[in-house]
N, C-alpha and C positions, 0 to 999 in steps of 0.2 A: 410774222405779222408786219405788215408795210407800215409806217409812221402816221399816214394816213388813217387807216383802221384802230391803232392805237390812239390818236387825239379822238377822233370819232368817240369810239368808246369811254374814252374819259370827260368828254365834253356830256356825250350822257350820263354818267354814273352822276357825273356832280351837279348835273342838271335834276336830276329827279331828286336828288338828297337837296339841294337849295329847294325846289320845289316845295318837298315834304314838310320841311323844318318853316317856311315862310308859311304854308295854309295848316299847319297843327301846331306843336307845340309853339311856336316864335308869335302867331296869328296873331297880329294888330301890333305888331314893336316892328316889325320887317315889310317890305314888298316886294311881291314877286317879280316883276317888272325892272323895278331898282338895281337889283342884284343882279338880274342879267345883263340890263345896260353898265352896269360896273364894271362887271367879269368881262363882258367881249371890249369895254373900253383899254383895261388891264390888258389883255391878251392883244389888240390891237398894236400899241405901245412897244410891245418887246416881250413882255412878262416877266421883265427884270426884278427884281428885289433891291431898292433903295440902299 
């Protein structure tokens, strides 16, 4: 599997599980929106860990 294929797929896995969790259980404490412009700001960045 090319590097490629693998963030792909990881960027959806945690896409639909950020999804889930912001319009069910989280609904009205979270945004869906928010979290995405977070996560690609993070990943923009480096994705380093402080």
């Amino acid at each position: 599997m090319s590097k490629l294929t693998a963030l792909s797929i990881s960027i959806a896995v945690l896409g639909a599980i950020w999804a889930y969790l912001a319009l069910g259980p989280l609904a009205g404490f979270v945004l869906v929106w928010a979290g995405f412009i977070a996560w690609a700001c993070f990943f923009h960045t480096g994705a380093d860990m402080p």
